[in-house]
Every structure is written in structure tokens, then in C-alpha cells.
mmCIF file of the N, C-alpha and C atoms, coordinates in Angstrom:
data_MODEL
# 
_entry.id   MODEL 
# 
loop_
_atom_site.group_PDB 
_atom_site.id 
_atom_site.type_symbol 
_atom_site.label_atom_id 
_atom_site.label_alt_id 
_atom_site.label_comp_id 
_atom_site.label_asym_id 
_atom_site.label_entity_id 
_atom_site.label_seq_id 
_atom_site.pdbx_PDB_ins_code 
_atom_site.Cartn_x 
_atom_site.Cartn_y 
_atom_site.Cartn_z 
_atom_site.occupancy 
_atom_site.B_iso_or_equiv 
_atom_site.pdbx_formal_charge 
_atom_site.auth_seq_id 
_atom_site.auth_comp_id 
_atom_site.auth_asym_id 
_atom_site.auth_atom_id 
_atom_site.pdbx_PDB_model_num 
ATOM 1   N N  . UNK A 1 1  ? -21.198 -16.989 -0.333  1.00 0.00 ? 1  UNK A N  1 
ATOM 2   C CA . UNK A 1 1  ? -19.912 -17.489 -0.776  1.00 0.00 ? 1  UNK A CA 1 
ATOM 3   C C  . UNK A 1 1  ? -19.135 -18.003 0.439   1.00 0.00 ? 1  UNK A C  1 
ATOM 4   N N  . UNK A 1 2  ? -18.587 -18.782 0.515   1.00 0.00 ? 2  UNK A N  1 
ATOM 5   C CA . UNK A 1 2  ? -17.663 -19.473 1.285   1.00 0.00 ? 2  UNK A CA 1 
ATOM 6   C C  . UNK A 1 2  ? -16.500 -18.694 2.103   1.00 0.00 ? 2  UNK A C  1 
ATOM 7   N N  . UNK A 1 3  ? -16.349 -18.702 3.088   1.00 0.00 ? 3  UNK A N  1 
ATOM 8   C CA . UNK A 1 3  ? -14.970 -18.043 3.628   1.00 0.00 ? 3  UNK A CA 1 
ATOM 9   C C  . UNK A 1 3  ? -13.498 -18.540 2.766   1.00 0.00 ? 3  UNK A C  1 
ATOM 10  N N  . UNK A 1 4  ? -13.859 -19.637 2.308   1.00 0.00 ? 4  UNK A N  1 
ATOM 11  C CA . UNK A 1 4  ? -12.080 -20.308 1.634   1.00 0.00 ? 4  UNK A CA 1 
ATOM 12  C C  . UNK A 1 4  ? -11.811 -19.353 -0.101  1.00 0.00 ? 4  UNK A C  1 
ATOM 13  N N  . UNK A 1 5  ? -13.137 -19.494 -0.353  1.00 0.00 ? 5  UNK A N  1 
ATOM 14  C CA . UNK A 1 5  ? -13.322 -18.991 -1.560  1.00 0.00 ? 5  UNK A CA 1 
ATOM 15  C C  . UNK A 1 5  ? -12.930 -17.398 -1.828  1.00 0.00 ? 5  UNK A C  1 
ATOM 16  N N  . UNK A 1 6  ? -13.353 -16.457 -0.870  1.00 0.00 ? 6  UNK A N  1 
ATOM 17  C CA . UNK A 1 6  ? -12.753 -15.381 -1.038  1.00 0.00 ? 6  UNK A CA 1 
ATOM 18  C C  . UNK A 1 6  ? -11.383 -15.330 -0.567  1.00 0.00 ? 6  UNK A C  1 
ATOM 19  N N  . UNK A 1 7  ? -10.996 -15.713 0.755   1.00 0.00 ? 7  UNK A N  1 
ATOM 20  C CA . UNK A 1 7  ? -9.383  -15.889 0.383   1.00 0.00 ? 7  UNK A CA 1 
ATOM 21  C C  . UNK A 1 7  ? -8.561  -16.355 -0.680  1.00 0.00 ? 7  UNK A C  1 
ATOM 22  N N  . UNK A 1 8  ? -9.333  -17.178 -1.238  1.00 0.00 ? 8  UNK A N  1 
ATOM 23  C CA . UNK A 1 8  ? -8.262  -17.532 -1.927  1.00 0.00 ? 8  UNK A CA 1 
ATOM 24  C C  . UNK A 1 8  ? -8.270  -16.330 -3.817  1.00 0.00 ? 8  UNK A C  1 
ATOM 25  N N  . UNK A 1 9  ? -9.355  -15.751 -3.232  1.00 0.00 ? 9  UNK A N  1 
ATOM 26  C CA . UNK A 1 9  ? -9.382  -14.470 -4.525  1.00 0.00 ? 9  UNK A CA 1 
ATOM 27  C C  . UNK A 1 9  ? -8.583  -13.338 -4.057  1.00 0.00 ? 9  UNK A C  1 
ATOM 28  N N  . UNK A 1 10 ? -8.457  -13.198 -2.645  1.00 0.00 ? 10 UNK A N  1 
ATOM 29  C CA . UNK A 1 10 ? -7.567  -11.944 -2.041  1.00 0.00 ? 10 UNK A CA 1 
ATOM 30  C C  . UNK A 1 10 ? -6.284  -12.218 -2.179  1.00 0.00 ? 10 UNK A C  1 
ATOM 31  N N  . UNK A 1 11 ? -6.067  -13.679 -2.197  1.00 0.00 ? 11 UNK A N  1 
ATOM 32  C CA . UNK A 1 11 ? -4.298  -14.305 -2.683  1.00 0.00 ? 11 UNK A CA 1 
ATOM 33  C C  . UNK A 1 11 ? -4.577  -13.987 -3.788  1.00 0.00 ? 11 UNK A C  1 
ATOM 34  N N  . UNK A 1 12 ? -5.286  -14.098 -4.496  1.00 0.00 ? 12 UNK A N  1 
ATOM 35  C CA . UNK A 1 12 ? -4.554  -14.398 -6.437  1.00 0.00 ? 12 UNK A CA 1 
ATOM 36  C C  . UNK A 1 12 ? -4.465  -13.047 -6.798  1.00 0.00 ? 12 UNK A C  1 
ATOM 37  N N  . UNK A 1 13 ? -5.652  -12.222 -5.887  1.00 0.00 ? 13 UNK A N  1 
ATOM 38  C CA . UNK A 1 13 ? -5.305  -10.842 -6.660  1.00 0.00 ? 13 UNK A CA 1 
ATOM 39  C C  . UNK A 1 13 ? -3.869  -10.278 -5.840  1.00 0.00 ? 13 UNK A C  1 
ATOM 40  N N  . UNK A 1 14 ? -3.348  -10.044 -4.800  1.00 0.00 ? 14 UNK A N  1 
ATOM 41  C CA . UNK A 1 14 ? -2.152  -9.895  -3.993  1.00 0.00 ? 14 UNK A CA 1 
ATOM 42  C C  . UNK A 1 14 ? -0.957  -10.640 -5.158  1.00 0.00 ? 14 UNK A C  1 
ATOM 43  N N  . UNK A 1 15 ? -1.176  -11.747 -5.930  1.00 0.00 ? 15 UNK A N  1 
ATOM 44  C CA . UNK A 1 15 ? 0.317   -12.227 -6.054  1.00 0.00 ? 15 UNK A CA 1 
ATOM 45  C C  . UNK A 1 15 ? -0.098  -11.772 -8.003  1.00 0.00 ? 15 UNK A C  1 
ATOM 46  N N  . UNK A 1 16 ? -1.279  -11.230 -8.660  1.00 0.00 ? 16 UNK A N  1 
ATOM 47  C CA . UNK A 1 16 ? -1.288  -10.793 -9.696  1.00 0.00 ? 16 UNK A CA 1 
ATOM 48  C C  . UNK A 1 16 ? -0.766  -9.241  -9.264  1.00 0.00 ? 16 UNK A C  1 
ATOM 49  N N  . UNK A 1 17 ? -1.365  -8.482  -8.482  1.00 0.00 ? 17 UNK A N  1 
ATOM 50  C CA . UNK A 1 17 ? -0.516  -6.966  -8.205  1.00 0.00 ? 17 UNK A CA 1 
ATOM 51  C C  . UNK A 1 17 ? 0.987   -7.332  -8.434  1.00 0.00 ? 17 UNK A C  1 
ATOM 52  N N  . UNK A 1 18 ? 1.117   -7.789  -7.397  1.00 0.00 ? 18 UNK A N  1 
ATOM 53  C CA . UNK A 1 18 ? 2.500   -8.280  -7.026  1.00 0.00 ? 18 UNK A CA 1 
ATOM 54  C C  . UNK A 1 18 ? 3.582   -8.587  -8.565  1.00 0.00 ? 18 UNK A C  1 
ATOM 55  N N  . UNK A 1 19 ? 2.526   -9.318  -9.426  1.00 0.00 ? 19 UNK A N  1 
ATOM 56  C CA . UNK A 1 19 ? 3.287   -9.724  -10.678 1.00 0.00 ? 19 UNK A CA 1 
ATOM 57  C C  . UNK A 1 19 ? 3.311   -7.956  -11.431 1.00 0.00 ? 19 UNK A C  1 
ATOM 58  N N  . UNK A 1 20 ? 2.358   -7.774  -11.749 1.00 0.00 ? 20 UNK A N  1 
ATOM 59  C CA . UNK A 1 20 ? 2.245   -6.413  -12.908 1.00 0.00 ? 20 UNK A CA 1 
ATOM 60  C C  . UNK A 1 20 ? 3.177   -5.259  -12.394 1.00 0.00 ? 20 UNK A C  1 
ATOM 61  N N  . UNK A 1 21 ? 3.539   -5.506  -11.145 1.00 0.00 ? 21 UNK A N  1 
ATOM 62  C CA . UNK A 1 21 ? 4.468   -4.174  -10.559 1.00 0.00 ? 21 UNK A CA 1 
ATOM 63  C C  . UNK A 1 21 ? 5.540   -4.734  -10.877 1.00 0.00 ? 21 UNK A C  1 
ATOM 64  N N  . UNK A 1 22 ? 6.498   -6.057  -10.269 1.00 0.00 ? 22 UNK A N  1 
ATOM 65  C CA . UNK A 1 22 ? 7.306   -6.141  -11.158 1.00 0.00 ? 22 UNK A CA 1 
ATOM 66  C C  . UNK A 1 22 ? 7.782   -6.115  -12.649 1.00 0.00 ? 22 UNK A C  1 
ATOM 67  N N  . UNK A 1 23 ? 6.649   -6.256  -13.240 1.00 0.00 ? 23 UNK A N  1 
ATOM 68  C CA . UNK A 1 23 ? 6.631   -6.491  -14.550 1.00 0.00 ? 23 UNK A CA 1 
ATOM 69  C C  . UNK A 1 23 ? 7.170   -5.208  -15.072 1.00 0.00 ? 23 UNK A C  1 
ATOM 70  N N  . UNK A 1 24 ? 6.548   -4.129  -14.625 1.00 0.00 ? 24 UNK A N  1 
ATOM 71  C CA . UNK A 1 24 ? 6.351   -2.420  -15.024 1.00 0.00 ? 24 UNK A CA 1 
ATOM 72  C C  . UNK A 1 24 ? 7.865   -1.867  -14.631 1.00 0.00 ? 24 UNK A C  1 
ATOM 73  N N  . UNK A 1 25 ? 8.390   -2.568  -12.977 1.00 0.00 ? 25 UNK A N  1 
ATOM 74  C CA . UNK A 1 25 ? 9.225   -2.058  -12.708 1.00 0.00 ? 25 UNK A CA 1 
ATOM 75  C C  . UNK A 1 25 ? 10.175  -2.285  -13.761 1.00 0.00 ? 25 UNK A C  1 
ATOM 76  N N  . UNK A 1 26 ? 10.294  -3.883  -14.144 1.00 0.00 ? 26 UNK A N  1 
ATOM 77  C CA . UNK A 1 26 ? 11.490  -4.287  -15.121 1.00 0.00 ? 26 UNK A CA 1 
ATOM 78  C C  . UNK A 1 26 ? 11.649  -3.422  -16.518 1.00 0.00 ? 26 UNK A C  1 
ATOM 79  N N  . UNK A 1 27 ? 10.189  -3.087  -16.989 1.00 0.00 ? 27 UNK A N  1 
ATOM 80  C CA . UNK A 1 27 ? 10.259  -2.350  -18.135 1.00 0.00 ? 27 UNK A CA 1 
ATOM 81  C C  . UNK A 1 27 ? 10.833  -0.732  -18.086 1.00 0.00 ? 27 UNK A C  1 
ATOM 82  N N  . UNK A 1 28 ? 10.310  -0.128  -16.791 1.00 0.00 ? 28 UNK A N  1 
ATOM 83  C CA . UNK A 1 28 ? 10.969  0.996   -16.553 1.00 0.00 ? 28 UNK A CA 1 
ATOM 84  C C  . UNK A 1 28 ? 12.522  1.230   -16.260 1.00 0.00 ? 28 UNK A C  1 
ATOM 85  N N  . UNK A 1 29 ? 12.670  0.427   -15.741 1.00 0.00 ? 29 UNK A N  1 
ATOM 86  C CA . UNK A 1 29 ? 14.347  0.218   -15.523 1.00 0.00 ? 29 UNK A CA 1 
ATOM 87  C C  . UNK A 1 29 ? 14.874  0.128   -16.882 1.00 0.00 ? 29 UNK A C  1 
ATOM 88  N N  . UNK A 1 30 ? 14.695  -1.155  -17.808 1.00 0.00 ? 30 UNK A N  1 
ATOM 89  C CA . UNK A 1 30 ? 15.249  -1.417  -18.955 1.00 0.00 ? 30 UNK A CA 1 
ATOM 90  C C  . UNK A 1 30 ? 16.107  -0.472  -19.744 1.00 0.00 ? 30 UNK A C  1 
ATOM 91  N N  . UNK A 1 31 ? 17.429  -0.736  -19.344 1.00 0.00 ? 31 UNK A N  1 
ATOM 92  C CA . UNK A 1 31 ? 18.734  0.138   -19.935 1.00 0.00 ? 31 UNK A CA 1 
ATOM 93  C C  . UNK A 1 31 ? 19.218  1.070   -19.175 1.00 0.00 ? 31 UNK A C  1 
ATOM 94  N N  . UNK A 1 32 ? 18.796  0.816   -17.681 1.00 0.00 ? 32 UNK A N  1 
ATOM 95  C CA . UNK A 1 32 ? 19.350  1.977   -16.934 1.00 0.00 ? 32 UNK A CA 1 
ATOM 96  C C  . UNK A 1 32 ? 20.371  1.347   -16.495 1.00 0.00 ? 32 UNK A C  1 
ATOM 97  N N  . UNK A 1 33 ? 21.135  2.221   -16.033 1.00 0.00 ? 33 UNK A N  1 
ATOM 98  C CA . UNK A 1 33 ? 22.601  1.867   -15.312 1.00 0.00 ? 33 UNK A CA 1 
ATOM 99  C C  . UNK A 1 33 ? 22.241  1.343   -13.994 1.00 0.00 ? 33 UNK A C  1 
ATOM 100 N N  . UNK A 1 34 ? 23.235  0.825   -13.257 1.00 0.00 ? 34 UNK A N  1 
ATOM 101 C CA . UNK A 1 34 ? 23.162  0.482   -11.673 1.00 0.00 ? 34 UNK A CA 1 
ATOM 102 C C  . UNK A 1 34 ? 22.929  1.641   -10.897 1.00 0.00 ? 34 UNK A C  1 
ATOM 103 N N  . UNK A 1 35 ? 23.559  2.682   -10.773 1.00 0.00 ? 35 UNK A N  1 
ATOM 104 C CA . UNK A 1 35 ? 23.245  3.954   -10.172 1.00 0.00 ? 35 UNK A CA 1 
ATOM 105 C C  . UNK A 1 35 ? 22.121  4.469   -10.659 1.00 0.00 ? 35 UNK A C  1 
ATOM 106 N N  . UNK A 1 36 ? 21.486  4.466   -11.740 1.00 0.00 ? 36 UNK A N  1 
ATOM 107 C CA . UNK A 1 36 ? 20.266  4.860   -12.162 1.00 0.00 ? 36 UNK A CA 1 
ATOM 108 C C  . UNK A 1 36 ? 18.778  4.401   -11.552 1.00 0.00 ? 36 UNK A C  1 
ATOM 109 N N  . UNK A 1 37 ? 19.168  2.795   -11.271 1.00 0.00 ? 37 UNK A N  1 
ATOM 110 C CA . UNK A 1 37 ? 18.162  2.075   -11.138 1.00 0.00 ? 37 UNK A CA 1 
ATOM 111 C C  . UNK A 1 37 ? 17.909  2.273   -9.974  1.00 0.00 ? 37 UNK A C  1 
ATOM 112 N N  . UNK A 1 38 ? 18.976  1.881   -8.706  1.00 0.00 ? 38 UNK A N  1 
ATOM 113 C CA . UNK A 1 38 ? 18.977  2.566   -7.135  1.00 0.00 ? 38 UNK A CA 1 
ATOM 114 C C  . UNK A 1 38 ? 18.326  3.566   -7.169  1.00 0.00 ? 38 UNK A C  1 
ATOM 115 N N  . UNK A 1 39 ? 18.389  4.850   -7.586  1.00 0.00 ? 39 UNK A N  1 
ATOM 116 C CA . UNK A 1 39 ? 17.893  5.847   -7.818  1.00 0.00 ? 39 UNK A CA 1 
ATOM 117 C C  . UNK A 1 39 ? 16.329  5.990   -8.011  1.00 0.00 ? 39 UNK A C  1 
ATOM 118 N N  . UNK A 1 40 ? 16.187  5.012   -8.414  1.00 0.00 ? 40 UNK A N  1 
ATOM 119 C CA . UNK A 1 40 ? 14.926  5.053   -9.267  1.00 0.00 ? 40 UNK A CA 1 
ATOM 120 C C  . UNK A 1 40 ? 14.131  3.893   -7.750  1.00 0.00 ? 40 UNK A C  1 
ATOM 121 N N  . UNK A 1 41 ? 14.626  3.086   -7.831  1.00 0.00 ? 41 UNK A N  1 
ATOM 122 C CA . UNK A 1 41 ? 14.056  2.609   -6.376  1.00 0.00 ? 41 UNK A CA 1 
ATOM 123 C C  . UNK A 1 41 ? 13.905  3.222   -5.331  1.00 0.00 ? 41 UNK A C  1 
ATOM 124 N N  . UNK A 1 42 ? 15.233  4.384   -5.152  1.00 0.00 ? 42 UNK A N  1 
ATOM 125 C CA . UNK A 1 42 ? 15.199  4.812   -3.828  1.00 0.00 ? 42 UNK A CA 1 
ATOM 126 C C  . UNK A 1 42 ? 13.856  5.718   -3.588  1.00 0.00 ? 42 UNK A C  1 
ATOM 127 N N  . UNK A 1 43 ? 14.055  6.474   -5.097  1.00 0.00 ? 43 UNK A N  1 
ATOM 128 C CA . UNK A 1 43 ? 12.727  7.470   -5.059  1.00 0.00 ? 43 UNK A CA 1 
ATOM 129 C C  . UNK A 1 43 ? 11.283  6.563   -4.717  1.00 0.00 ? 43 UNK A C  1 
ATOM 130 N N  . UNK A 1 44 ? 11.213  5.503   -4.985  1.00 0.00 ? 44 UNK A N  1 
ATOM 131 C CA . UNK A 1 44 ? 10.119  4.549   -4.841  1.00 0.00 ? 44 UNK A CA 1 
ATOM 132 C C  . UNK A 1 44 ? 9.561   4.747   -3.292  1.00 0.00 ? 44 UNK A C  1 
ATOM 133 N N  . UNK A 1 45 ? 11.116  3.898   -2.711  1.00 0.00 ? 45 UNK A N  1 
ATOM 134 C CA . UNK A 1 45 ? 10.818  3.917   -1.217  1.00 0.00 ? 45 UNK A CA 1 
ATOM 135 C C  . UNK A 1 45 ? 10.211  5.271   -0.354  1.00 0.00 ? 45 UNK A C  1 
ATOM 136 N N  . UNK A 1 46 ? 11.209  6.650   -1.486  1.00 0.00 ? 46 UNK A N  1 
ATOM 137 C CA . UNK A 1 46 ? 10.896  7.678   -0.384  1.00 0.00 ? 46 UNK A CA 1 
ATOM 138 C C  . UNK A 1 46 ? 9.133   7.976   -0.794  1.00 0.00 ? 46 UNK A C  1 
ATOM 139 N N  . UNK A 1 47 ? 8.542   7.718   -1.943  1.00 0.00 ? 47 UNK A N  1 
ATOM 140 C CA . UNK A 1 47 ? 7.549   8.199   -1.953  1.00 0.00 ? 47 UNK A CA 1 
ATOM 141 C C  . UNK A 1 47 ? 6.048   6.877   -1.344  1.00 0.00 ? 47 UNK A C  1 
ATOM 142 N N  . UNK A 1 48 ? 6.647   5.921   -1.013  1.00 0.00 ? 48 UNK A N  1 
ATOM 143 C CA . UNK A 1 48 ? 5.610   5.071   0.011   1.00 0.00 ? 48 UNK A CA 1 
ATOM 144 C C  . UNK A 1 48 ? 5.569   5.301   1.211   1.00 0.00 ? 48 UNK A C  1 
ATOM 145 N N  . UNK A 1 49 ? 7.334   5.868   2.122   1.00 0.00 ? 49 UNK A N  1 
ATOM 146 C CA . UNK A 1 49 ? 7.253   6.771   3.160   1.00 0.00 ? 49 UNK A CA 1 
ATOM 147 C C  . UNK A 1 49 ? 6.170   7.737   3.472   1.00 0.00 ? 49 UNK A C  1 
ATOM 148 N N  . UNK A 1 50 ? 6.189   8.369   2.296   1.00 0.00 ? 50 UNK A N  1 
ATOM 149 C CA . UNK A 1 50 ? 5.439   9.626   2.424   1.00 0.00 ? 50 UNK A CA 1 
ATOM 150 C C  . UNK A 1 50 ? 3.811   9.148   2.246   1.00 0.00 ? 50 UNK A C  1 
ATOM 151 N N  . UNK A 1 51 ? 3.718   8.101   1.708   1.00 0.00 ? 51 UNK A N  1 
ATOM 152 C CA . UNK A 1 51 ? 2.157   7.438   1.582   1.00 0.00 ? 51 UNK A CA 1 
ATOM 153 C C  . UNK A 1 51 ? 1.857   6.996   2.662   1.00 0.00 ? 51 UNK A C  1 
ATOM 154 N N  . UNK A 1 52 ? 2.757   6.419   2.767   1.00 0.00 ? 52 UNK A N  1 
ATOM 155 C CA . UNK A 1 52 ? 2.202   5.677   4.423   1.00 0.00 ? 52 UNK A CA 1 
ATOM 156 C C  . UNK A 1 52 ? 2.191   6.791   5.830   1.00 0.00 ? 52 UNK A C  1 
ATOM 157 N N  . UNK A 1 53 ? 2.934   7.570   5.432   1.00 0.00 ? 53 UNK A N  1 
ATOM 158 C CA . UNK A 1 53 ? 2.257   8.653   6.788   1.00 0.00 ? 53 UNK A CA 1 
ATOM 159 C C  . UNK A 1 53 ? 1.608   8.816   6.600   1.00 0.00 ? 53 UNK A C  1 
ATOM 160 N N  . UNK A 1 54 ? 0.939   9.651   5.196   1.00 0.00 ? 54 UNK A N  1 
ATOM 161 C CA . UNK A 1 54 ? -0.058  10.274  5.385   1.00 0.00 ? 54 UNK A CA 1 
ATOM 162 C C  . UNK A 1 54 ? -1.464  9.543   5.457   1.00 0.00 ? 54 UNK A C  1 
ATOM 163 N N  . UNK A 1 55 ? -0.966  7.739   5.206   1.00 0.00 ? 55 UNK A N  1 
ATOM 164 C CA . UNK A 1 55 ? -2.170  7.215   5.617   1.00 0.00 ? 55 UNK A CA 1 
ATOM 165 C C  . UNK A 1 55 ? -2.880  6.845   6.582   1.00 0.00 ? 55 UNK A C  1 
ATOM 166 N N  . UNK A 1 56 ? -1.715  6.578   7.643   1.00 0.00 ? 56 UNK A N  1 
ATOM 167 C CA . UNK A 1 56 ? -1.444  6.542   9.003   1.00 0.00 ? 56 UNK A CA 1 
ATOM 168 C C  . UNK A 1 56 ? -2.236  7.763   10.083  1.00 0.00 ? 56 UNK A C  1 
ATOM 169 N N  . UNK A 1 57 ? -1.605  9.315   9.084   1.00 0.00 ? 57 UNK A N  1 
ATOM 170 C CA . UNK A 1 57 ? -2.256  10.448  10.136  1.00 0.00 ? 57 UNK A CA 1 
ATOM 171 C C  . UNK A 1 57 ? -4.048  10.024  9.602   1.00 0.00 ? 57 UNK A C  1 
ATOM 172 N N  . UNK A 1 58 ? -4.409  9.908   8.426   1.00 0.00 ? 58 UNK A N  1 
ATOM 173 C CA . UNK A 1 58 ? -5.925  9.617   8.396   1.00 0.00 ? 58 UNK A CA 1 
ATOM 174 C C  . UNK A 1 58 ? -6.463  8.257   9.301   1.00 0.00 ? 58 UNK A C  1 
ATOM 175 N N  . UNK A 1 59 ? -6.063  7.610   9.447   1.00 0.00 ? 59 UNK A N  1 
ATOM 176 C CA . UNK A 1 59 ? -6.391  6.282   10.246  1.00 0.00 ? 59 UNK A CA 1 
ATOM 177 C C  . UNK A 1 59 ? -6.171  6.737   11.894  1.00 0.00 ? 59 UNK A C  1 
ATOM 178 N N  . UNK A 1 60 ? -5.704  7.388   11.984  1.00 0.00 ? 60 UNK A N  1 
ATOM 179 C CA . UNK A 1 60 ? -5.850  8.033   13.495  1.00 0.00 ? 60 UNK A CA 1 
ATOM 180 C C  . UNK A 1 60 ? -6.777  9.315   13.482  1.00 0.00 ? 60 UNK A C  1 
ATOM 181 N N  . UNK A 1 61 ? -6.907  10.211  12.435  1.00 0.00 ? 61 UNK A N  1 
ATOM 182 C CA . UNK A 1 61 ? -8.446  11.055  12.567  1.00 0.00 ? 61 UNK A CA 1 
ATOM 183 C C  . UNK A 1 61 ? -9.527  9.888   12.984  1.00 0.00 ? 61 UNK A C  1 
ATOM 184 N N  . UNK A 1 62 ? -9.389  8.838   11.930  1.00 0.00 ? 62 UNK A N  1 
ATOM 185 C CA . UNK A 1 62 ? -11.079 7.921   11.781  1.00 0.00 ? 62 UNK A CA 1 
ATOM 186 C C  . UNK A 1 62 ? -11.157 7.613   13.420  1.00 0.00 ? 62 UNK A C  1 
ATOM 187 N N  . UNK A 1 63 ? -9.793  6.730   13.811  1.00 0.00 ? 63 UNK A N  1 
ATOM 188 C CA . UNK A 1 63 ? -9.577  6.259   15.154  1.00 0.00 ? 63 UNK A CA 1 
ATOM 189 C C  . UNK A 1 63 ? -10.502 7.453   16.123  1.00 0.00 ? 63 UNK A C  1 
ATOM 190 N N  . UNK A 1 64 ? -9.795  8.699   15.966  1.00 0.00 ? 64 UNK A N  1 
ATOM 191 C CA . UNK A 1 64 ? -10.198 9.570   17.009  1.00 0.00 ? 64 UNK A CA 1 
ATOM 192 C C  . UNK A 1 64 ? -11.996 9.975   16.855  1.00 0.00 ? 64 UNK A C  1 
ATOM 193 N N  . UNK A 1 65 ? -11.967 10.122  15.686  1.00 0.00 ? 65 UNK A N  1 
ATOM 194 C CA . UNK A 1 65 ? -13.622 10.223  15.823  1.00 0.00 ? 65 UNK A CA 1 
ATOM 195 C C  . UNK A 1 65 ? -14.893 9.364   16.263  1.00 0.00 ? 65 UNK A C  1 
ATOM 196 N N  . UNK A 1 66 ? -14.065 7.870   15.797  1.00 0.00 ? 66 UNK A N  1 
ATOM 197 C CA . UNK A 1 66 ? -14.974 7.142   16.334  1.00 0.00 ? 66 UNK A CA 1 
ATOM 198 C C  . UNK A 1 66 ? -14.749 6.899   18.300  1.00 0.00 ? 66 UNK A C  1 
ATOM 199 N N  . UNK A 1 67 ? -13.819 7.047   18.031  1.00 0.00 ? 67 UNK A N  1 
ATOM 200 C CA . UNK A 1 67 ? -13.930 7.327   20.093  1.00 0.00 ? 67 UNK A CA 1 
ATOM 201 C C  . UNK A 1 67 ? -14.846 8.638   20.368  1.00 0.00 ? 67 UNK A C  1 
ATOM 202 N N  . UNK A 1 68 ? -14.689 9.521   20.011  1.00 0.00 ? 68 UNK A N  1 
ATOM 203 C CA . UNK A 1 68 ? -14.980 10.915  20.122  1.00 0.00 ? 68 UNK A CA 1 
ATOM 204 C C  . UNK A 1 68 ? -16.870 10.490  19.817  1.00 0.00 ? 68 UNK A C  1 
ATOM 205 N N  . UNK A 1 69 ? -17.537 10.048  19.024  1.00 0.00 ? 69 UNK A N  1 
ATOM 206 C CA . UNK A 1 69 ? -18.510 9.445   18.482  1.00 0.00 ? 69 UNK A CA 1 
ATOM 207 C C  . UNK A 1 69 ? -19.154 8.294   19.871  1.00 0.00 ? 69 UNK A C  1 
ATOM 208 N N  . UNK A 1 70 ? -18.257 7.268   20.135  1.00 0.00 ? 70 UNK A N  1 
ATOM 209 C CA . UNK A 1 70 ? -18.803 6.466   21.449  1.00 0.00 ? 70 UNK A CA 1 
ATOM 210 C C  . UNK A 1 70 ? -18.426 7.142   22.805  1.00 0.00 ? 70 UNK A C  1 
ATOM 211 N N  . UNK A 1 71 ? -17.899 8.187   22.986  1.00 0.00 ? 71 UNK A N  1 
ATOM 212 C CA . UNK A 1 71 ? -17.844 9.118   23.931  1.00 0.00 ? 71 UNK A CA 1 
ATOM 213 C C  . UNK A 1 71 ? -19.294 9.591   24.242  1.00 0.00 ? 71 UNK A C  1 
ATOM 214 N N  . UNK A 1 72 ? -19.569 10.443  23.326  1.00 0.00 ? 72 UNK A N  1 
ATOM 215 C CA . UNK A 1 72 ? -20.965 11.298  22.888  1.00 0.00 ? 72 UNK A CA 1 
ATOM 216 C C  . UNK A 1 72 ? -21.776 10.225  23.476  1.00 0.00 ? 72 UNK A C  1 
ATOM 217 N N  . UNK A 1 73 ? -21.727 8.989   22.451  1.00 0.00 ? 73 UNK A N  1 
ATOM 218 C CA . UNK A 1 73 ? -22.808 7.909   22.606  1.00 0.00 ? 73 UNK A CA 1 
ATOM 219 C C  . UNK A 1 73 ? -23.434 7.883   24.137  1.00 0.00 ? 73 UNK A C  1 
ATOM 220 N N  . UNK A 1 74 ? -21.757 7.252   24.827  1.00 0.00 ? 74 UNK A N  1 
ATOM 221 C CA . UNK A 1 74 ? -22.248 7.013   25.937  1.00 0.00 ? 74 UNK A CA 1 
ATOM 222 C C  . UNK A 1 74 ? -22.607 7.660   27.162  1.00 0.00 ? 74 UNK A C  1 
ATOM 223 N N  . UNK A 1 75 ? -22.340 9.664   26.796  1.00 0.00 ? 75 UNK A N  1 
ATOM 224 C CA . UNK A 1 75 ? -22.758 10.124  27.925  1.00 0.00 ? 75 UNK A CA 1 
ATOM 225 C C  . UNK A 1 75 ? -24.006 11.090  28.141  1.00 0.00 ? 75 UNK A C  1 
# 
């Protein structure tokens, strides 16, 4: 397959995510108040915080092992 060809499947799927989350968000909101909805976002943000550390501390185990791994290798 072509290099253009899969990019351009990693865009369509990125801007279809992109659509169905708004979509979900709008339906979940539907009839909430302004203070409700903040609320409801804020909790959003705090819980990708918390995703993204903890994806972060795993991406620095992998990091460390594979050094730890070409360490070994090379001595």
C-alpha cells in the first residue's frame, strides 16, 4: 500500500473519532445547565490528566527497559 494512502486513512479515522465524541458529548450535555455542563467538562479534563500520567509513567518503564535491555546487549 502506498505511504499517501494510509495517511490519508489515519486522517479520516482522527476527524471520524473526532466527530462521534462530539456528537456523544452534545447528547450528554442535552438540557444541562451552564454550570452543569462546565462541570461535566471539567471532570473530562481531570480524568485525561489522570490518563495521561499514567500513560506517560508506562512509556518511561518501556523507555527504561529498553535502555536497560541495550545496556545488557552491549556489555
Amino acid at each position: 500500500m502506498e505511504d499517501w494512502i494510509v495517511w490519508i486513512i489515519i486522517i479520516a479515522l482522527a476527524i471520524i473519532i473526532g466527530n462521534q465524541t462530539r456528537e456523544r458529548q452534545a447528547r450528554e450535555t442535552e438540557g444541562m445547565t451552564k454550570k452543569q455542563k462546565e462541570k461535566y467538562f471539567e471532570d473530562i479534563k481531570k480524568k485525561q490528566k489522570e490518563n495521561a500520567r499514567v500513560l506517560w509513567w508506562i512509556l518511561g518503564i518501556i523507555i527504561v527497559i529498553i535502555i536497560l535491555f541495550f545496556l545488557f546487549l552491549l556489555s
